[in-house]
N, C-alpha and C positions, 0 to 999 in steps of 0.2 A: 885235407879234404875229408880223411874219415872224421877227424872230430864235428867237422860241422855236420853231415849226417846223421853222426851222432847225436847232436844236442839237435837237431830237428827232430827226428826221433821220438827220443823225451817230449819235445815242447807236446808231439800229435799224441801222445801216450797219455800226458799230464790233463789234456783237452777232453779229449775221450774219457777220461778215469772222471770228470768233472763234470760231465756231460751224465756221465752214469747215475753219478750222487745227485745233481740236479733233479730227473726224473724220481728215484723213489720221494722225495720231500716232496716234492710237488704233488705225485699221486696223495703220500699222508696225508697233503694239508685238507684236499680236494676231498677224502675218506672223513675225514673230521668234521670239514663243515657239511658234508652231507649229513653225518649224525648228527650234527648239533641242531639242523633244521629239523630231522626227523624226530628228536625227542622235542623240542616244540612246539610242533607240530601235536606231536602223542598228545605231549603234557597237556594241551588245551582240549584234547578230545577225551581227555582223561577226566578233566576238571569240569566236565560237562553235568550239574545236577541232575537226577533221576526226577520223571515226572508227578505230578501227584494224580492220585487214584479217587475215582470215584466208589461207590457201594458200587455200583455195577460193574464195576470194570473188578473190583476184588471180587464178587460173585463168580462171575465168566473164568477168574482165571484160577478161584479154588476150588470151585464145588463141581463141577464139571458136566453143568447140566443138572445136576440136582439141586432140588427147593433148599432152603436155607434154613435153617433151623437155630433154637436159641442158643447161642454162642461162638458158631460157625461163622459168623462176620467176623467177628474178634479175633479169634485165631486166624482165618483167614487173614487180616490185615497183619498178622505178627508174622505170618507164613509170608506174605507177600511182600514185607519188607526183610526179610532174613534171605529171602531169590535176591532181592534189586541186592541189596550188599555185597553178592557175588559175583551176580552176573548182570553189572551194569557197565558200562565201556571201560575196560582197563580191567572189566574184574575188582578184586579187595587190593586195597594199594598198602595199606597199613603197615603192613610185613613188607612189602618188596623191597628187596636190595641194590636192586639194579636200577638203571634209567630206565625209562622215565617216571617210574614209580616214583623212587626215592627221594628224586626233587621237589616232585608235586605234593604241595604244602596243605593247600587249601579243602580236596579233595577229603584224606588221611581223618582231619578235624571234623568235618561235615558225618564221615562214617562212625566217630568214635561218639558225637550227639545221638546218632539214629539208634546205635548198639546200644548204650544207655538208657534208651528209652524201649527199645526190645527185651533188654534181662530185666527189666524191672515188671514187665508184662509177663514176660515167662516166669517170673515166681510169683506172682500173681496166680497166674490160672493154676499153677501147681500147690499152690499155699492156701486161695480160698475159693476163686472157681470154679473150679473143679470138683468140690470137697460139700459134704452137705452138712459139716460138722466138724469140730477140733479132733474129734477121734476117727473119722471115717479114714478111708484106707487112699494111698496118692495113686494118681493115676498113673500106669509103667510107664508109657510115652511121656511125660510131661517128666518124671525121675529121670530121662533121658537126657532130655532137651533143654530142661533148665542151666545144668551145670556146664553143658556143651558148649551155650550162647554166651558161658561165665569163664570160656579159655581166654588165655594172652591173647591179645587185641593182635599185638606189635611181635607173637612169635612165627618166627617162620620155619623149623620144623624140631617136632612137627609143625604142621600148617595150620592158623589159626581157620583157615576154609577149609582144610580136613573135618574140623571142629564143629563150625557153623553148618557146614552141611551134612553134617550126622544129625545135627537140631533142626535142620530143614526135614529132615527125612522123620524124626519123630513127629514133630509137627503134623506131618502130612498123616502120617497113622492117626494123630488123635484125632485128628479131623476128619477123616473116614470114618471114624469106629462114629463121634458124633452124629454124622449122617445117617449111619446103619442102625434100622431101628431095632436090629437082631443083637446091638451090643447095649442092653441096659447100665452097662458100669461104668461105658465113659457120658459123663454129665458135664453140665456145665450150669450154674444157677445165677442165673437174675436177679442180684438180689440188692438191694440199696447199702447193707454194710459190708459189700463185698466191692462194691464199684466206691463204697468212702474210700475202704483202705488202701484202693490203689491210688484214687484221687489225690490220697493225703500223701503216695510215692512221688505224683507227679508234683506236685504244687512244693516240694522241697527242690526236686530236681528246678524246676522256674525258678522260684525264689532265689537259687545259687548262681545261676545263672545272670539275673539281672542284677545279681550284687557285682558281680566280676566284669559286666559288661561297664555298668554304671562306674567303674572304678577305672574308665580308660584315662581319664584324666584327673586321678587323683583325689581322694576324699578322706575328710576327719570325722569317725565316727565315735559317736559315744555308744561303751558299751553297757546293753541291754541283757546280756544272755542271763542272767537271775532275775530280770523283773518279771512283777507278777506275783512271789511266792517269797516272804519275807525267813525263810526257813531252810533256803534253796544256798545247794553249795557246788564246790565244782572242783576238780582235783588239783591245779594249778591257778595259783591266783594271776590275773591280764590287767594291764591298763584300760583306767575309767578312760582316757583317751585313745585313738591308736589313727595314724594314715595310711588309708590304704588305696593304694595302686598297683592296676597290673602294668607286669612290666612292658615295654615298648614293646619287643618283639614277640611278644604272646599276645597280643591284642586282635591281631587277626584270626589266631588259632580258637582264639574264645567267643568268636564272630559267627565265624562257620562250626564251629562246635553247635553253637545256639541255631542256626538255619538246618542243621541236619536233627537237632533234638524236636523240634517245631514240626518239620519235614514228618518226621515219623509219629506226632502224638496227633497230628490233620487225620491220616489215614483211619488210626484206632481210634479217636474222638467218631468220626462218622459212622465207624461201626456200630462201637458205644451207643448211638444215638438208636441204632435198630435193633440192638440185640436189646439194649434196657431198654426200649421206649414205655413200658407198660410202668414201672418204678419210673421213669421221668416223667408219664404224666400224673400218673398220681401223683405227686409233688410241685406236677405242673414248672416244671425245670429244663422242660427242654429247650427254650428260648436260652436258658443259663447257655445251652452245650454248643446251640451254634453263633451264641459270642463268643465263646473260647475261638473256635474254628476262625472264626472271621478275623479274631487276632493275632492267630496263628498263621493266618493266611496271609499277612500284608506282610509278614517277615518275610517271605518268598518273593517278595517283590525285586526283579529284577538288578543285580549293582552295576552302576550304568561308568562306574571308577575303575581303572583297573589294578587301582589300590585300594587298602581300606583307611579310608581319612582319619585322622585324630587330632580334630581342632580340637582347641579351647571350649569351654562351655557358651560362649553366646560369640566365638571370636570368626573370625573370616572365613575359615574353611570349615566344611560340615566333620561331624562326629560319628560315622555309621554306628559305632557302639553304642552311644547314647541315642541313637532313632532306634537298634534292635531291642537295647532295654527299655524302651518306653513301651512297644508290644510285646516282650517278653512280662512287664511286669501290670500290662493290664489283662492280659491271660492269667498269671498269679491271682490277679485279686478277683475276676470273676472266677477263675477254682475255689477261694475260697470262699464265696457267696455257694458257688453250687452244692459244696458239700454242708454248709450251713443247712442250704435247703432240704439235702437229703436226710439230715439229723433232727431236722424241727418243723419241716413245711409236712 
């Protein structure tokens, strides 16, 4: 009699003890799939593009009720996209380590085109608009802000928004002192070989671009890099042939890289267009400035995939690289008409 006792006992002990284990699994599974929704959730509010600006909407949100003055758009617009990089939903994803940062792919790409396109700006106005001559003295704010907007993209600490908003914060100095007519020594000039030499930053960053979008599906290119200059040498001799493609899984990275470089040269293009108007019409070139924009604007257009396609060149499924490099590379070639224009017209 006691042995059966006994092994009842057991059996209710065994039941119990299994009953116990049951519940916490079941709680983990339950904790798990809650996060796995809530970082998909994130991740899509994350991957959510920042809107594009108009001149009035960067006015209202630089100058703060003051008139506008020459070069105060431009900055502004550097200003106003060096805010959204931080403080746009998620914050800078680049660095984060954790979920839902880390996962989110497409985001990461989009910010690292915009950045690109802001440090190329920021030593611009530190290199020649700012400057009324190869000897005049740099402005402290802009000695600031340039090398700040030029930390690790992808460090996390420090923190590459430690970084960028130490260059928000210069920024916003120089652009006060510009406003304040009590500071004559920060300047900004207007001037046609000052908007080439950026022009000729930007129209390299396009050209790279629509070579690498162009190359989702693979191309034989003959090399070019000495024509023109029968004299011309180069440190490493290449093939007169070479093929080049990007690889599969960098094709979306080079997608959104281009919609966030686009994203950010819309904004300082329309500024461009007020701060230089005087130098674009004398040259009567500002029709050049808003087909840039116009080309730049159709890249923004909506991706209705929730992939990025990589058909064949004329084959059943669409190419999103090849539709972004066809407006990437007619933005290129109207840059280089406008700077034509600005050099001879």
């Amino acid at each position: 009699m006691s042995n059966d006792s006994d092994t009842i006992l057991n059996a209710v002990n065994q039941s119990a003890k299994g009953r116990r284990l049951r519940v916490p699994i079941k709680a983990v599974a339950i904790l798990l799939g809650v996060l796995l929704i809530m970082t998909v959730v994130l991740g899509v509010w994350f991957s959510r593009e920042p809107e594009r600006f108009e001149v009035a909407q960067i006015v209202a949100a630089t100058h703060d009720g003051r008139a506008p003055k020459s070069g105060s758009l431009t900055t502004g617009a550097l200003l106003h996209i060096t805010r959204t990089l931080l403080e746009k939903p998620g914050g800078y994803l680049s660095n984060d380590i954790i979920p839902p940062g880390i996962v989110v792919d497409n985001m990461p790409n989009f910010e690292w085109g915009a950045l690109v396109q802001a440090r190329d700006l920021a030593r611009a106005l530190r290199k020649d608009f700012s400057r009324s001559q190869s000897q005049s003295t740099e402005n402290e704010h802009l000695v600031v802000a340039e090398p700040a907007l030029n930390f690790d993209s992808e460090k996390w600490f420090p923190s590459a928004e430690g970084s960028y908003s130490k260059a928000e914060r210069a920024l916003t100095r120089y652009l006060d002192s510009l406003l304040d007519p009590s500071q004559p020594d920060a300047q900004f000039f207007a001037r046609a070989d000052n908007l080439r030499g950026w022009l000729s930053d930007v129209e390299t960053r396009l050209g790279s671009l629509s070579q690498r979008l162009s190359a989702s599906v693979g191309q034989v290119r003959i090399n070019t890099d000495l024509a023109g200059d029968s004299n011309a040498e180069q440190s490493t001799p290449a093939p007169a042939v070479s093929m080049v493609k990007t690889p599969w899984l960098e094709i979306d990275d080079v997608f959104y890289e281009a919609r966030g470089s686009a994203w950010a040269l819309i904004q300082v293009l329309r500024a461009i267009e007020v701060d230089f108007a005087g130098v674009l019409d004398d040259k009567n070139a500002r029709a050049s400035v808003r087909q840039i924009i116009r080309e730049l604007e159709a890249t923004q257009d909506t991706v209705w995939s929730p992939i990025i396609m990589n058909g064949s060149g004329f084959g059943m499924f669409a190419n999103h690289s090849l539709v972004m490099a066809s407006y990437i590379s007619r933005a290129h070639s109207a840059m280089t008409d406008l700077r034509s224009l600005l050099s001879e017209g």
